[in-house]
C-alpha positions in Angstrom: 22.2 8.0 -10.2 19.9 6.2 -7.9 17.0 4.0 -9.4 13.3 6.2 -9.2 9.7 5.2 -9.2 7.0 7.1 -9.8 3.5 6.4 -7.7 0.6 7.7 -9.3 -3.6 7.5 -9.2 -6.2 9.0 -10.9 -9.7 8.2 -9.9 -12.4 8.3 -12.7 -15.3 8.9 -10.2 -14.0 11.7 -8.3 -13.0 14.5 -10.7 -9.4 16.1 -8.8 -9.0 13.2 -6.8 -5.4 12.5 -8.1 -1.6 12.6 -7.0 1.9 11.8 -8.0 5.0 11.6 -6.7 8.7 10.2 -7.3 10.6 8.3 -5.0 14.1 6.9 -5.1 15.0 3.3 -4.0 16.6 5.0 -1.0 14.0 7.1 0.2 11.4 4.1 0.0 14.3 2.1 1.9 14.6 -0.3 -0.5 17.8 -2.0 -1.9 18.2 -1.5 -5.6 20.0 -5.4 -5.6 16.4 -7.0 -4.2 15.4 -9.9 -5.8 12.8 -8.8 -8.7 9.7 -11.0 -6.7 10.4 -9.4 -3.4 10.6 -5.9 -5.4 7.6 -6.0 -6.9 6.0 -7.6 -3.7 7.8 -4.7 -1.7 6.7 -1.8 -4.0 3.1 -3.3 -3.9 2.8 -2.9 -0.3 4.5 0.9 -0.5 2.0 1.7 -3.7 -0.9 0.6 -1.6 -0.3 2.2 1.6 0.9 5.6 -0.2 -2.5 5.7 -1.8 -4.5 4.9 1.4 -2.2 8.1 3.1 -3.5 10.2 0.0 -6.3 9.1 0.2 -6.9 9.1 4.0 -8.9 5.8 3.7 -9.6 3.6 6.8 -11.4 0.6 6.5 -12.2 -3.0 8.0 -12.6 -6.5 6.9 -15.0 -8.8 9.1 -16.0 -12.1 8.0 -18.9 -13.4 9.5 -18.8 -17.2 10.5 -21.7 -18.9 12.8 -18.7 -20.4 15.1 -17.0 -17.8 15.4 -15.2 -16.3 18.7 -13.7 -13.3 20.2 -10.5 -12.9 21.7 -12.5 -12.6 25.2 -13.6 -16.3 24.5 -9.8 -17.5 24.9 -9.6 -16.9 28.5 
């Protein structure tokens, strides 16, 4: 029997707003033999984008710096 793991949230601000499901190793496409860093590392990055499909949650990150360029500027 293949390995599982169970993804789950509950959020305590928004009443309902809460899933679960189980996965095995092989429908994540992961390889039961990983090294246990890169697992967890692995099953981070799958947790977090699971809940952001759940979730449907888009978002940005801009950092602000005074010498700061664009892409355009490279030309």
């Amino acid at each position: 029997m293949s390995k599982t793991i169970t993804f789950s949230f509950r959020s305590s601000k928004y009443e309902g707003t809460e899933a679960k499901e189980i996965f095995t190793f092989e429908n994540l496409g992961i390889d039961e033999e990983m090294d246990d860093n890169l697992l967890k590392v692995e099953i981070d990055k799958l947790f977090q984008e699971w809940v952001w499909d759940k979730l449907n949650i888009s978002y940005s990150i801009v950092i602000d710096e005074e010498n700061a360029y664009s892409s355009e500027d490279r030309q």
